[in-house]
N, C-alpha and C positions, 0 to 999 in steps of 0.2 A: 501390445499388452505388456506390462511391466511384469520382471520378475515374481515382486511379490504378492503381485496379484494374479498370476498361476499360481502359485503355491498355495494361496488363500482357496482356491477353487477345488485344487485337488484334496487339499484337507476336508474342505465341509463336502465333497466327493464320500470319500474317505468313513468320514461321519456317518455319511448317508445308508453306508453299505454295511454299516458294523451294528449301525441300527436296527436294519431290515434285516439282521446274519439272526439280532436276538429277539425281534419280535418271530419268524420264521421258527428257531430254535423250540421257543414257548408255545408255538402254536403246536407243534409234533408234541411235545412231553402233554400238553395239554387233552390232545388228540388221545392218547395214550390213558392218558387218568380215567378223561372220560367214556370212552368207552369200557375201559376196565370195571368202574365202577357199575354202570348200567348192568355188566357180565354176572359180575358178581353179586348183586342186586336181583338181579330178575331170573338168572338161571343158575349158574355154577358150573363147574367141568362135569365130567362125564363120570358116574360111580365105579367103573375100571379106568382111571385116568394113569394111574400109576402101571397097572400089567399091559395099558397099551402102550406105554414109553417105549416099548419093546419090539412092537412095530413098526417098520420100517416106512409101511404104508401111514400110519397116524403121522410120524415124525413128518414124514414130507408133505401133508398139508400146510405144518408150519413154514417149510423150506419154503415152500412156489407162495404164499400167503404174508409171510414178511421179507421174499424179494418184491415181490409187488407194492408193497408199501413205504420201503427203500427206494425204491428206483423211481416211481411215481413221486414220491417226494421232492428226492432233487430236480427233480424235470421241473417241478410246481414250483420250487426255490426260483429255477434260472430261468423259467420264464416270467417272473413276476416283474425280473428288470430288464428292460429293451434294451436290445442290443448283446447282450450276452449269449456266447452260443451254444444252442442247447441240442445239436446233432450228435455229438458223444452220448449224452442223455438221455434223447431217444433212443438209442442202439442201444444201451444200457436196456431200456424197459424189454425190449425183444426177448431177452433172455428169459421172460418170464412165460411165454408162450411156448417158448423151445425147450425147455423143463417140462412143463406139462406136458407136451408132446411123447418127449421120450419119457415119459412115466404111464402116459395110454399105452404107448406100445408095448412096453415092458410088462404092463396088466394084462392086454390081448393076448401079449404070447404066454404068460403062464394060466391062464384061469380058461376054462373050458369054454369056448364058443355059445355053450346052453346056456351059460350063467353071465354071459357078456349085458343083456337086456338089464338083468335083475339086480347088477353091479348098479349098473348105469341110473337105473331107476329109485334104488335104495328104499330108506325107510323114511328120511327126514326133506322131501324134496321141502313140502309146505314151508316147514319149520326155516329151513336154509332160505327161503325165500323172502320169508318174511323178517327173522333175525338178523339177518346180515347187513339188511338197509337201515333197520329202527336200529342196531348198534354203529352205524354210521351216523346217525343223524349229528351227534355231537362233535367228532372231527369234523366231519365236514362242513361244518359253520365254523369253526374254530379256525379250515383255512381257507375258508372264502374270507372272515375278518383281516387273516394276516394278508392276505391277496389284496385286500382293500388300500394297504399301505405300500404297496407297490403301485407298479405300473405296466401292467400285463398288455402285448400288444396282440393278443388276441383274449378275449377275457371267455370267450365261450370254450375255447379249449384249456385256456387256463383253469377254467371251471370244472370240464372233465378231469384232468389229471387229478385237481384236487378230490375228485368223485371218487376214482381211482386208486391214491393215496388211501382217505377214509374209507372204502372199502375194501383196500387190503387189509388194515389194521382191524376194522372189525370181523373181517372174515378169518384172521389166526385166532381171534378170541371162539368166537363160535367152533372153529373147527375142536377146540376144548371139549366143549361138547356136544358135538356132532358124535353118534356112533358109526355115521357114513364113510368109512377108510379109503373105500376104491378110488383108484383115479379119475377114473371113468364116472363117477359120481359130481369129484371135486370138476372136472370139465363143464360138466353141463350144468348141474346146479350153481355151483359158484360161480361160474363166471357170468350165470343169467343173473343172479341178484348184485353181484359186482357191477354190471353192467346197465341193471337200473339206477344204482348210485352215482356211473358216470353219466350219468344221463338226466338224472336232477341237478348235478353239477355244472354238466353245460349249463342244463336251462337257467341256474343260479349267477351263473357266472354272467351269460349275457344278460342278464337282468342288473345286480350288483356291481357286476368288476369295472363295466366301461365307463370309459373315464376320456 
């Protein structure tokens, strides 16, 4: 092969990657609008949104809720092009378990064992169950589209992470207004409705992504 025809190859390479950097880029801002807007639309924050900023427990639904949205993100970036590799990335995602983790514990140890069920149970399970997916619905078509312009070599897990993604971003929105603070709450409800979005994700993804 002639010089300038490697050069030729790594440029429209090149091309390729900066295109996929800003369709990827639009589909999160996109992800981000659209759910906002459905938020803002259909519910709004919480009428003590301001004296719970004060809460340590409110504050870190946002924490564990937009690392999951982060992290699952870029996993969804670098799997969408084969060959890139995406095991930093996955470690990355770990951290999101391991925060919630030590945020159960740190609830168990201070709240009374009697009231450990009633945490856990809260007031909004329904509500979280059912808001967290329908304020998904729109990321997560926004990155199953950008997924489309890739080339995911496995598209059913490509699917889940992007579940993953759009339901961490609409699960910080809802936690707005969510009155449910305890950890122990966000464990089981969130990650049950989280985990239905990764799950229509997959199924979308083996449907749409393969290629």
């Amino acid at each position: 092969m002639k010089t300038d025809e490697l050069i030729n190859m790594l440029s429209q390479d090149s091309d390729v990657r900066f295109r996929f950097g800003t369709i990827m880029m639009s589909a999160l801002v996109a992800a981000v609008l659209l759910a906002g807007l459905l938020f803002f639309a259909a519910m709004g924050a919480r009428p003590d949104f301001y004296e719970a900023l004060e809460s340590v427990r409110f504050l870190f639904k946002f924490v564990i809720t937009l690392a999951l949205f982060l992290a699952a993100a870029n996993l969804m970036a670098r799997m969408a092009r084969p060959g890139v590799p995406i095991l930093f990335s996955r470690a990355g995602l770990l951290v999101v378990p391991l925060l919630l983790a030590f945020a159960v514990l740190a609830e168990l140890a201070a709240v009374r064992p009697a009231d450990w069920a009633l945490n856990m149970i809260g007031r909004n399970a329904y509500e979280c169950l059912t808001l967290i997916p329908l304020l998904s619905i729109g990321p997560l078509a926004a990155f199953l589209l950008a997924l489309r312009q890739g080339a995911p070599a496995d598209p059913g897990k490509a699917g889940a992470v992007a579940g993953l993604a759009a339901g961490g971003i609409a699960a910080a929105f809802y936690a707005a207004n969510c009155t449910d603070d305890s950890p122990l709450f966000v464990a089981l409800w969130y990650t049950l409705a989280i985990g239905i979005v990764t799950g229509a994700g997959y199924l979308a993804g083996r449907r749409w992504l393969a290629w």
